[in-house]
C-alpha positions in Angstrom: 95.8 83.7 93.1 92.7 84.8 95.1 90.1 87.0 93.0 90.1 90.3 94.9 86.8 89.9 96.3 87.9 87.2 98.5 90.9 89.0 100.5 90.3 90.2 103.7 92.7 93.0 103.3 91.3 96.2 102.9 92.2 99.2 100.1 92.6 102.3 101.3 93.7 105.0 97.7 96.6 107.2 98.3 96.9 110.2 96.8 95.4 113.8 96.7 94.1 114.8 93.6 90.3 115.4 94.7 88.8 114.2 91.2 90.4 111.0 91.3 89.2 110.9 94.9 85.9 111.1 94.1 86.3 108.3 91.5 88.0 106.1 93.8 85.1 107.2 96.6 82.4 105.3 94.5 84.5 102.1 93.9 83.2 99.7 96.6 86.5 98.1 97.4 88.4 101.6 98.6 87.3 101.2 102.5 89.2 104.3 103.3 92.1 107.2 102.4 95.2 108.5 103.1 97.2 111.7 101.8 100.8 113.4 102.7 102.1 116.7 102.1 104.4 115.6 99.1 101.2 114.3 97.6 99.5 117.3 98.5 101.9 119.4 96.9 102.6 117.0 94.1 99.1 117.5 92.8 99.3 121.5 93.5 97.6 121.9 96.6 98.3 125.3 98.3 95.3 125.6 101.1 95.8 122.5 103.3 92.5 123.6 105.6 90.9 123.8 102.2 91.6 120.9 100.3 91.8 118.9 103.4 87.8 120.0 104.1 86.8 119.7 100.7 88.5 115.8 100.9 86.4 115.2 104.1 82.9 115.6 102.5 83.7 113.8 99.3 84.9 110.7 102.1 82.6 111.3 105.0 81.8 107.9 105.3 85.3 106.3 105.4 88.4 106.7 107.1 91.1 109.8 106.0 94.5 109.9 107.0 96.1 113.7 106.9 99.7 114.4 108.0 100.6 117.2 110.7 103.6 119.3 108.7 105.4 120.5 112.0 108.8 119.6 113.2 108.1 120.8 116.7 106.6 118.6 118.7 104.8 121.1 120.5 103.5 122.5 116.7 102.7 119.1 115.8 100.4 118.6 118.7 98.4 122.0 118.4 98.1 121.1 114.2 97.4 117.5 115.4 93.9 118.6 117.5 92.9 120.9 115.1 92.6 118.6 111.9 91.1 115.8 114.3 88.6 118.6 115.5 87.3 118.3 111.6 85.6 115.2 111.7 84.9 111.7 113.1 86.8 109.9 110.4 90.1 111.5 110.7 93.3 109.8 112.0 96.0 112.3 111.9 99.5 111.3 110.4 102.2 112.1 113.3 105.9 110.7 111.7 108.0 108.4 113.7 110.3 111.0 114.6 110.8 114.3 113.7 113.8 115.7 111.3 116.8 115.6 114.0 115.4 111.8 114.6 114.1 112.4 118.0 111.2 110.0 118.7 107.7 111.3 118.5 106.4 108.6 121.2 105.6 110.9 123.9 103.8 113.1 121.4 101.5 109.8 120.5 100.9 108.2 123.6 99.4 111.4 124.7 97.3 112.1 121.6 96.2 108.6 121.5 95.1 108.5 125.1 93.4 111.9 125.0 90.6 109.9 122.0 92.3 111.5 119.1 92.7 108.8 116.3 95.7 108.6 114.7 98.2 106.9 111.9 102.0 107.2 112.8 104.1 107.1 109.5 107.2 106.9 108.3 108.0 103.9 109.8 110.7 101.8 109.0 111.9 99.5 111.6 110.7 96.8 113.8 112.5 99.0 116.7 110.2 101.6 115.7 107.3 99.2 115.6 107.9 97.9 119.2 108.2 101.3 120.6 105.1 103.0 118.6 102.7 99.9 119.6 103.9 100.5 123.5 102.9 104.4 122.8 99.3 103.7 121.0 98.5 100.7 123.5 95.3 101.3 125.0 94.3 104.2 123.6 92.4 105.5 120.6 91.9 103.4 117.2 95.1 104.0 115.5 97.0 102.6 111.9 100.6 102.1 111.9 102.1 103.0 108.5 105.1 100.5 107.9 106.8 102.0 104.2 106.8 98.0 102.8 108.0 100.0 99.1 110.7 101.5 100.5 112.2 98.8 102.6 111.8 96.9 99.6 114.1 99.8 97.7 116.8 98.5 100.1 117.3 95.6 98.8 115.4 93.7 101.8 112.5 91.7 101.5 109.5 93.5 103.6 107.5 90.4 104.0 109.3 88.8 107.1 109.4 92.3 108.8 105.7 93.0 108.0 104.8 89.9 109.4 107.0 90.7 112.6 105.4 93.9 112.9 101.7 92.2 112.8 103.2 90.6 115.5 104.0 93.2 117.6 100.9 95.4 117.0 98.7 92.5 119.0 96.3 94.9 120.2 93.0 95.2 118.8 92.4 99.2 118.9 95.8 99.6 116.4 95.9 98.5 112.7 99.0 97.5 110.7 99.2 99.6 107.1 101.2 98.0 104.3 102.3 101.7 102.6 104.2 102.7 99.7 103.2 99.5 98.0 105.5 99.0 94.4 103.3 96.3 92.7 99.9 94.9 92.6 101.4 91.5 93.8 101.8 93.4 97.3 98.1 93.4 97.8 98.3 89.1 97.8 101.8 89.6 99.7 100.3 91.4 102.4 96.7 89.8 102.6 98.5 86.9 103.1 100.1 87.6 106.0 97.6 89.0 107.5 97.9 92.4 107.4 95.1 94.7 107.8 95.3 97.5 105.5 97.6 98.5 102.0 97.6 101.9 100.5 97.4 101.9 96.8 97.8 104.4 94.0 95.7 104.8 91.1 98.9 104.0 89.1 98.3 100.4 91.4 94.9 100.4 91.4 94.4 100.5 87.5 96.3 97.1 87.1 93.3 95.1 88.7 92.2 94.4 85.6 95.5 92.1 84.9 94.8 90.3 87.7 94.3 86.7 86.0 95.1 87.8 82.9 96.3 84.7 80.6 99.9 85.5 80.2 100.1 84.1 76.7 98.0 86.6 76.1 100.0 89.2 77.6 103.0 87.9 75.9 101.5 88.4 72.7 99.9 91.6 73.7 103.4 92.9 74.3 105.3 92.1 71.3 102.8 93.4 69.0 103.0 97.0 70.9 106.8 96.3 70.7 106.2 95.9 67.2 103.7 98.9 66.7 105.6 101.2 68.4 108.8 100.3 65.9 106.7 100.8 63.4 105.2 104.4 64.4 109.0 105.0 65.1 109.9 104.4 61.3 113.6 102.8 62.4 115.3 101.0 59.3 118.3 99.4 58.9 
């Protein structure tokens, strides 16, 4: 296993509690960040203009992703311009499709080709892949958030289709996001493919100091908490 200083993929922390932002800000291998509005309101946001500000100075130097929360197209392009307007290092989250599965395509070719960075989420399938890459192609730097974790939830094994998806990005202003990443082994998984970018938690991100660990170590290490916690439990038989 590669020490993390040798992979090529970058870090980019997930969440949107501003504190641990700021730790994970002065921790030289997070390259960039993303948020959502379930995180948002997960760690009791309730002014997005607010928090979303107050994230862009603490980050100014690195890319932030922050979701539009409109179902309307038409909404989703006026929120869309607006956060963009806030700052250099924004790519706005547009989903795949909206709620009643209509695609948002038409929406992000014209953002994209109008300069406006973005990072289309949600995304799920290679279908969706093909026809997001078609829509970003040529235009503004853009991510393309493929939910690795949750096709991995399935039952399915994301690495093939991650590595398919590379595939079809194969334009050098869009960038392929491994997101919703279960385990620290999908770091290695998708550096080794190639893939450009993988969102981690802090949940994620404090396992890096496993990473090598001698697992006869571990194994001891885990039966004597086994063993304490029995203890501090006071079972008998």
């Amino acid at each position: 296993m590669k020490p993390i200083s040798e992979l090529t993929i970058k870090l980019f922390a997930d969440g949107a509690d501003l504190a641990q932002m700021a730790c994970d800000r002065a921790n030289p291998q997070i390259r960039g960040f993303t948020t959502n509005p379930s995180l948002m309101r997960a760690a009791g946001v309730t002014n997005y203009e607010r928090f979303s500000r107050e994230a862009l100075e603490m980050v100014a130097d690195r890319p932030i992703s922050l979701e539009v929360f409109a179902d309307e197209f038409g909404e989703m392009e006026r929120q869309a311009r607006k956060i963009a307007s806030w700052g250099d290092n924004v790519y706005v989250k547009i989903p795949v499709t909206n709620t009643r599965r209509n695609s948002s395509a038409d929406l992000i070719c014209r953002l994209a080709q109008a300069g406006i960075k973005l990072n289309i989420t949600a995304v799920l399938t290679l279908e969706q892949v093909r026809e997001v890459a078609a829509a970003l192609r040529g235009g503004a730097q853009a991510f393309v958030s493929v939910f690795a974790g949750r096709i991995a939830d399935t039952g399915r094994d994301p690495v093939p289709l991650m590595a398919a998806a590379l595939e079809l990005l194969g334009s050098s202003n869009i960038e392929l996001i491994w997101a919703s990443p279960r385990e620290l082994l999908n770091i290695w998984q998708a550096d080794a493919i190639g893939c450009h970018i993988i969102t981690v938690t802090s949940s994620i991100l404090s396992k890096l100091a496993l990473v090598g660990k001698d697992l006869s170590d571990y194994s001891l290490e885990t039966v004597r908490m086994f063993y304490d916690d029995a203890a501090k439990s006071g079972f008998s038989l």
